[in-house]
Structure formats: C-alpha cells, structure tokens
C-alpha positions as a printed NumPy array, in Angstrom:
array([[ 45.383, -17.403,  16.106],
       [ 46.763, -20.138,  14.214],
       [ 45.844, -23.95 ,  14.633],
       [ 44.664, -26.642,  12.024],
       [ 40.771, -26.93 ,  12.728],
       [ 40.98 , -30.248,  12.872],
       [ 43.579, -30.861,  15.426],
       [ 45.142, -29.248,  18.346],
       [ 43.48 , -25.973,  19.536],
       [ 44.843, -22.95 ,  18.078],
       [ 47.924, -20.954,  19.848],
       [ 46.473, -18.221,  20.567],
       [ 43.33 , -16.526,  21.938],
       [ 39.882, -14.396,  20.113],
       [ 39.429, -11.773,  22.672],
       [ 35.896, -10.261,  22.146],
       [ 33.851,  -8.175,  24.467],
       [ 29.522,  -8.508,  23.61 ],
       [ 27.996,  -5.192,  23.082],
       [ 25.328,  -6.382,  25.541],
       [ 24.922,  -6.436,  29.488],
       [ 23.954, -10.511,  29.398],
       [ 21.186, -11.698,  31.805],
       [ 21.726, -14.927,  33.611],
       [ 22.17 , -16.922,  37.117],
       [ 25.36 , -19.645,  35.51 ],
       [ 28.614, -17.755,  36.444],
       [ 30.989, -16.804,  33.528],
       [ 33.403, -14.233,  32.33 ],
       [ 31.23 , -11.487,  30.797],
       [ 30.124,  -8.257,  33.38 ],
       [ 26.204,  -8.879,  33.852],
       [ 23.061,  -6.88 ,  33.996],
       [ 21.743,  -8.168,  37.475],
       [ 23.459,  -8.109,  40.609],
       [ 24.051, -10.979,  42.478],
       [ 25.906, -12.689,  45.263],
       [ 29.428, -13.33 ,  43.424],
       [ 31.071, -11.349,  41.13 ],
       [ 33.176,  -8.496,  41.192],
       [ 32.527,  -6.054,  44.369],
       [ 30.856,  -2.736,  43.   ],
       [ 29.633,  -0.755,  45.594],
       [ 27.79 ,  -1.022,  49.651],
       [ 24.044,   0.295,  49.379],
       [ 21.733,   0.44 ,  51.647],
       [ 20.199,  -2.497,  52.894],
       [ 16.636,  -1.54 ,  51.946],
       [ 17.63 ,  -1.662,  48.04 ],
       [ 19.158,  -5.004,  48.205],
       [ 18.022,  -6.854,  51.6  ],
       [ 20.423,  -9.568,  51.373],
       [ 21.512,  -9.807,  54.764],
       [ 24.485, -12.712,  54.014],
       [ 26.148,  -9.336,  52.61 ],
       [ 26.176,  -6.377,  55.261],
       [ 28.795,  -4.736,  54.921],
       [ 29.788,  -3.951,  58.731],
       [ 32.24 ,  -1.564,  58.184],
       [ 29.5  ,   0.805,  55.482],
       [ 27.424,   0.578,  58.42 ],
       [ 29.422,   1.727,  61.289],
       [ 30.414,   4.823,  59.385],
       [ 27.123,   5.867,  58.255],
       [ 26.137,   8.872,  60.716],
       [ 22.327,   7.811,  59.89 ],
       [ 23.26 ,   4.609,  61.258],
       [ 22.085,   2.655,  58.232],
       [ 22.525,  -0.583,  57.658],
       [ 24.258,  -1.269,  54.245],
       [ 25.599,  -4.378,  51.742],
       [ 27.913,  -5.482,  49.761],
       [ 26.786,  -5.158,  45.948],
       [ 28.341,  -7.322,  43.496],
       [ 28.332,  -7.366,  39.542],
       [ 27.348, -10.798,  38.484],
       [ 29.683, -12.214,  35.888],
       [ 27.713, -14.727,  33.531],
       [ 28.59 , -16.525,  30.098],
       [ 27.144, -15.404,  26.257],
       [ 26.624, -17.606,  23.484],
       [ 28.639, -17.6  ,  20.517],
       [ 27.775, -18.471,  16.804],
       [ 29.341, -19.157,  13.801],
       [ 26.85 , -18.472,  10.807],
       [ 28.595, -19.902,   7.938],
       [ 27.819, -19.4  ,   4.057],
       [ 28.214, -22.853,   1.991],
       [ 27.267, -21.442,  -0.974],
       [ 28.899, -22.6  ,  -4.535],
       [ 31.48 , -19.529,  -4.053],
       [ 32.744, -20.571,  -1.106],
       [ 35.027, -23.623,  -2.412],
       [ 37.209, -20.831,  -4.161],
       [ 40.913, -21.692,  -3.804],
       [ 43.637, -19.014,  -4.42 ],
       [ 46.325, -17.73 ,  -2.021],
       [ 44.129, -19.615,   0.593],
       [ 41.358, -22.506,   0.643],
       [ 38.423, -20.405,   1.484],
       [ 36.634, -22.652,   3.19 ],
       [ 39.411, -23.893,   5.299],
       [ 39.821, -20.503,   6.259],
       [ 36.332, -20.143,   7.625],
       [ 36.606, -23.471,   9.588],
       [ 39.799, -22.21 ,  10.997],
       [ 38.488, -19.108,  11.993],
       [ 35.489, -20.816,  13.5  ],
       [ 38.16 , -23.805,  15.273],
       [ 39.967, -20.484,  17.047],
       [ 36.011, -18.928,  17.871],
       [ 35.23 , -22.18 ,  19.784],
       [ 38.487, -22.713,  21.219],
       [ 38.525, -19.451,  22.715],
       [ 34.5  , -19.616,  23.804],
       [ 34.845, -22.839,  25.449],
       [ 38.294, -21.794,  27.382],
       [ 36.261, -19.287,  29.353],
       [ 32.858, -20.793,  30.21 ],
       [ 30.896, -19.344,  27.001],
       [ 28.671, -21.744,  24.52 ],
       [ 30.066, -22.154,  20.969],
       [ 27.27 , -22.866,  18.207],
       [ 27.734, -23.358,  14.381],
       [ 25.348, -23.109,  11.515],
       [ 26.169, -23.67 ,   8.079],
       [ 23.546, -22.695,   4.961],
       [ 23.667, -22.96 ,   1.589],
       [ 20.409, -23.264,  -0.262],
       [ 19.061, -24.515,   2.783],
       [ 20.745, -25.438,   6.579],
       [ 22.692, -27.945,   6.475],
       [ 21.335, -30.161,   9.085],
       [ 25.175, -32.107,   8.843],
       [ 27.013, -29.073,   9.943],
       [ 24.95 , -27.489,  12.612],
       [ 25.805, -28.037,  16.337],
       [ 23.421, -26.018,  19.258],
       [ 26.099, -24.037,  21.616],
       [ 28.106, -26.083,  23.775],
       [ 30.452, -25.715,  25.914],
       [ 32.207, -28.769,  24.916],
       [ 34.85 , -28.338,  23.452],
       [ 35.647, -31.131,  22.002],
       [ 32.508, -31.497,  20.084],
       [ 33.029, -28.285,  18.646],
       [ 36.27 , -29.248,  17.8  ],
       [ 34.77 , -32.352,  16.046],
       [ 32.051, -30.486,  13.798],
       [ 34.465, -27.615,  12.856],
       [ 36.537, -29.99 ,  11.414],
       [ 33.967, -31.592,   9.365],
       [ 33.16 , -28.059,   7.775],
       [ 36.696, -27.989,   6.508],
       [ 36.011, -30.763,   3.993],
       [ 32.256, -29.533,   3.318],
       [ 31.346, -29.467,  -0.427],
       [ 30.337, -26.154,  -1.766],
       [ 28.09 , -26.829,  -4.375],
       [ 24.782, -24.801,  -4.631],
       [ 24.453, -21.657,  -6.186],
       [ 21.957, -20.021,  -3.126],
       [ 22.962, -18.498,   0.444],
       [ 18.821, -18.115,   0.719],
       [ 19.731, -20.486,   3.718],
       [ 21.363, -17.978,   5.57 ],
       [ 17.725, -16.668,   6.496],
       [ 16.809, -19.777,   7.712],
       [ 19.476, -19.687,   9.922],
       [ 19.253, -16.514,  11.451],
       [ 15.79 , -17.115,  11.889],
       [ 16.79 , -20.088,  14.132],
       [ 18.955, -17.567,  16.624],
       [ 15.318, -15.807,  17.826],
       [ 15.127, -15.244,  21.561],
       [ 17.605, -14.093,  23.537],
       [ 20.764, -11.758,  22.552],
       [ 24.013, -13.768,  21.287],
       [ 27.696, -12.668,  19.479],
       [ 26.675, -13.776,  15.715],
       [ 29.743, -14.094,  13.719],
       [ 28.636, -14.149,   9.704],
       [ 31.282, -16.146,   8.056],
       [ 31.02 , -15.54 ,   4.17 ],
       [ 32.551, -14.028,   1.113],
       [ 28.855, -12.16 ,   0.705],
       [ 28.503, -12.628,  -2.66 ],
       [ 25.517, -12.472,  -2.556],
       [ 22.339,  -9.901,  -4.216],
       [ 22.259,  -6.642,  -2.085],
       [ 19.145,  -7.275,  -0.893],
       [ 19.925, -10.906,   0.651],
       [ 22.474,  -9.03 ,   2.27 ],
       [ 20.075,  -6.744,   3.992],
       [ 17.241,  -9.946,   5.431],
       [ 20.072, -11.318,   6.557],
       [ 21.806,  -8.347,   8.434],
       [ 17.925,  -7.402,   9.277],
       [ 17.548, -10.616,  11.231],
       [ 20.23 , -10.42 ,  12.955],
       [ 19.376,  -7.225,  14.315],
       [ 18.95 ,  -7.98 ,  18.076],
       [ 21.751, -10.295,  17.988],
       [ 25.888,  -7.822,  18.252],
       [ 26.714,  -9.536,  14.654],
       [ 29.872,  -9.449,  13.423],
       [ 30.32 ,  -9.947,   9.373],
       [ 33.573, -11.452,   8.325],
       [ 34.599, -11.245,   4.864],
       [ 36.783, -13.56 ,   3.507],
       [ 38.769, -12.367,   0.489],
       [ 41.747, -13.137,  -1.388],
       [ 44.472, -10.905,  -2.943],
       [ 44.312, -12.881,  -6.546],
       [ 40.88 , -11.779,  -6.546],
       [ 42.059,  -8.191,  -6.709],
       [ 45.354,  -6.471,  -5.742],
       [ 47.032,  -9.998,  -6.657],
       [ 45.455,  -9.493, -10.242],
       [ 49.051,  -8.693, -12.793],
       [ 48.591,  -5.496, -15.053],
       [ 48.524,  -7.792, -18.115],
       [ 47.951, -10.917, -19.318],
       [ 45.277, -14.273, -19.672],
       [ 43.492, -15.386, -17.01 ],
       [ 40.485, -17.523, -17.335],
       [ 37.505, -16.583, -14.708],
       [ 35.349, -19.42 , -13.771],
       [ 31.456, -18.18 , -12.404],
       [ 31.607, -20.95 ,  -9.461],
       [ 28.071, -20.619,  -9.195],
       [ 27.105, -22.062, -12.535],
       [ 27.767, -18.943, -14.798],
       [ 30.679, -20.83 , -16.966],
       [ 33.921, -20.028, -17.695],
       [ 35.319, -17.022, -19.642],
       [ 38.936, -15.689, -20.934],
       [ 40.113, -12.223, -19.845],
       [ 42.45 , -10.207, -21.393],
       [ 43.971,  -8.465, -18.217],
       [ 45.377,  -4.455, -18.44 ],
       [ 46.293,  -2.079, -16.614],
       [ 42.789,   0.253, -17.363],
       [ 40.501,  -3.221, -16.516],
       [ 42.48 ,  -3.918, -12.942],
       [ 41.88 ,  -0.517, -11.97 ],
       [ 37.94 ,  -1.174, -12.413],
       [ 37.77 ,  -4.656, -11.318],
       [ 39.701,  -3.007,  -7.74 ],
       [ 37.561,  -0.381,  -7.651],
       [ 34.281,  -2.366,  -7.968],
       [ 35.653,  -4.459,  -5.193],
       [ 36.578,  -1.582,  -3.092],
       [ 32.71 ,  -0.697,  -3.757],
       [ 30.888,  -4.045,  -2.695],
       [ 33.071,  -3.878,   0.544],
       [ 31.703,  -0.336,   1.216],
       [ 28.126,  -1.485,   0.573],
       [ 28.499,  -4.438,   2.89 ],
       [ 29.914,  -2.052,   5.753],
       [ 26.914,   0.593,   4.867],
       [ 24.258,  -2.521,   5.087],
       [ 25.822,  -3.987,   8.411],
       [ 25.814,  -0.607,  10.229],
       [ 21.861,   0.255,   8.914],
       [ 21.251,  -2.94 ,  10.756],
       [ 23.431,  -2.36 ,  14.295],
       [ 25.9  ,  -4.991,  13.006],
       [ 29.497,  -4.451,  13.841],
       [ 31.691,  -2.705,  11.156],
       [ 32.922,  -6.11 ,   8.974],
       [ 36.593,  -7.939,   9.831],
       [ 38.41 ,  -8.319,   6.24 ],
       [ 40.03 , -11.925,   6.4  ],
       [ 42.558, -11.9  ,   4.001],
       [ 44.545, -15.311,   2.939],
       [ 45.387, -15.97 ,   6.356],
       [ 43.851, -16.241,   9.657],
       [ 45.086, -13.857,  12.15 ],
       [ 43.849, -14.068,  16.091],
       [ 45.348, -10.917,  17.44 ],
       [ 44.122,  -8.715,  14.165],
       [ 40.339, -10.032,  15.08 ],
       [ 41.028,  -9.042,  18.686],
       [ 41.36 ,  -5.465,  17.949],
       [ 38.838,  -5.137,  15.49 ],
       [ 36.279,  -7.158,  18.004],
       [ 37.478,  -4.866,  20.839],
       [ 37.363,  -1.08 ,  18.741],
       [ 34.56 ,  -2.311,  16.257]])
C-alpha cells in the first residue's frame, strides 16, 4: 500500500487476520467466539443447546427420526481494535534511502485506512521518553480523524534519547485482547525490548522494524563516512573496508535475530522488516503466514 499519510487513503489494502476468537455483540468482519443471531450459518443443533426459537430450522427437524426440534447456529462476526505503538525516540528522525519517520506514519495511514474500511477501531500511541499526549488518538472508527493525527506524526520531532515511554504505552492497552502493531527501529537496550514485548503479551503484537539499506548492505566496501550517534553520542569519522562492512552486516544480522528471539519468548508475531519503502501486499503475507 502506497498513499501520502497525509492525503488521500492509500491504494491498496493491509489484510490481517487476529490470532484471537474476539468477543463482542457490534457486528464486524472478524469470525467470533459466541454465537449469535447473524453471522455466517455454521451448523442446526438441537434446540435444547441454543433455545432460540426465531431460528428452528424446520427442515433439521423434519428429518430427525427422534423428532427433535433443532436451530439454526450462526458464527457471530464482530470488529477488533487496532493499534499503532509508535517509537519517537531521537533515532527515529534518521533520513537515508527513506525518511524514517514518514515511513512509520505511512505505514500507520495504510493500518487505519484499511481498519476503518471494514468496521474495526484504529488507535495510535506515540512514546518517546514519555507518551506523547499530542500524538495519541483512542480507536476510532473514524476515519478521518485517524487520517488527521497520522498525518501530524509525519512531521513529529524526534528528539529524546529514551523509548522508556513505550512501557507506558503498552501499559495503557490493559484489558481486553487487541492487534498491537510496534512501529520502531528497536534500538533500544535488550532488556527494554523484553518489558515491552512482556506487556504486550496478551495483546497478537506485531513488531515492525524499520531499516534502511545505507545502514548496512547500502554501506560501499571503502571509503569516509561520518556516523552521527542521533541520540546524543556525537559524531565520528569511519574509515569504511571491506573486513569492517562484513562486521557492521553481521552485527545487524544479529540484533534482528535477537529481536525475533525476544518477540517469539513473548507470543509476539515473528517481526515485518520495512525496508525504504512501504509495501501493502508484502505486510499482507507476512500478517497472514506470521
């Protein structure tokens, strides 16, 4: 899916499936726990197990020898919840093949697009230090207030060093189940990775990582390049070979594997790599095989 967040909605759909049999009474698109009076036909059972006599099924009954009485059963279809949980942190404002940040709000513009389309709430929080009260919106089915707070996080400042916030915020999603997409580069300290994936654990969570080929297989064998610590670090000058690209891949190759081996000690889904560009269909397969 492809679609400035600030403007139309994008051109193509997010198909996701929750992990979870939701609970509810509003109708929606998602296959339910509880039965209920509309929905998709399952099944006739007798009437004694669901005595609901609006739905006798006369035709069950007539050709029961035992001369039973039975009814129509019907799956309820109901609506989910879906969140954005997005890292502001000081890393986030990195710019290279893409502007990471407008990458995250276009992700998130194609999340509620595709939410709101089918009767499901779309709900944003952004953290850096702390949540940021500005960029925050309850889910809605509204689409176009979704619209209008996604594309306010496009033009968010990145500034603080801390994700700590990202607790805070997945604190705030206690209660019932929900489809928690985790919108962040995780650079973060291992074990800030593992609170967070640990409170999301009743939640089906879905990490994206957004990354950037001139952070590693975009690196040249040789030459200058001068590495700024976004977080407050400094700036330092690199003299780029063949022997230090191979390690600077390979550590990044590493810190992918230990975000995939946190998410799944948690439950979380196995994490979408978003790589300079948003693509709808690509998180569509992962969401639906994850």
């Amino acid at each position: 899916m492809t679609g400035d967040p600030t403007g139309d909605p994008p051109s193509a759909e997010i198909v996701y499936l929750p992990r979870w049999r939701p609970r509810g009474s509003r109708p929606g698109a998602h296959r339910g726990r509880d039965a209920g009076g509309l929905g998709t036909f399952r099944a006739s059972v007798p009437f004694l197990s669901q005595p609901d006599a609006r739905r006798i099924d006369i035709r069950a009954s007539l050709r029961d020898p035992f001369e039973g009485v039975h009814v129509r059963r019907f799956e309820s279809r109901v609506p989910v919840e879906i969140y954005a949980l997005v890292d502001l942190s000081a890393s986030m404002r990195y710019r290279g093949e893409a502007d990471r940040l407008a990458l995250a709000a276009e992700l998130c513009a194609g999340l509620a697009a595709s939410a709101t389309r089918i009767g499901d709430g779309f709900g944003l929080i952004a953290a850096d230090r702390t949540i940021r009260a500005d960029l925050t919106l309850p889910a809605t089915r509204h689409r176009s207030a979704a619209r209008s707070l996604v594309g306010r996080l496009a033009g968010a400042s990145c500034r603080d060093g801390s994700a700590e916030g990202m607790i805070e915020g997945a604190h705030r999603l206690l209660g019932r189940p929900r489809m928690v997409f985790v919108v962040s580069d995780f650079r973060w300290p291992e074990d800030l990775v593992r609170r967070v994936f640990g409170a999301l654990a009743l939640h089906d969570t879905v990490p994206v990582l957004l990354a950037d080929r001139a952070e590693d297989e975009g690196l040249p064998d040789w030459g200058l390049a001068e590495l700024e610590d976004l977080e407050g670090a400094g700036r330092r000058l690199v003299f780029l070979r063949p022997s230090l690209r191979r390690r600077w891949i390979a550590r990044e190759r590493e810190r992918r594997e230990a975000l995939a081996t946190a998410a799944a000690a948690a439950g979380a889904r196995r994490p979408f790599l978003l790589v300079d560009r948003f693509d709808a269909l690509a998180l569509s397969r992962h969401l639906l095989t994850a």
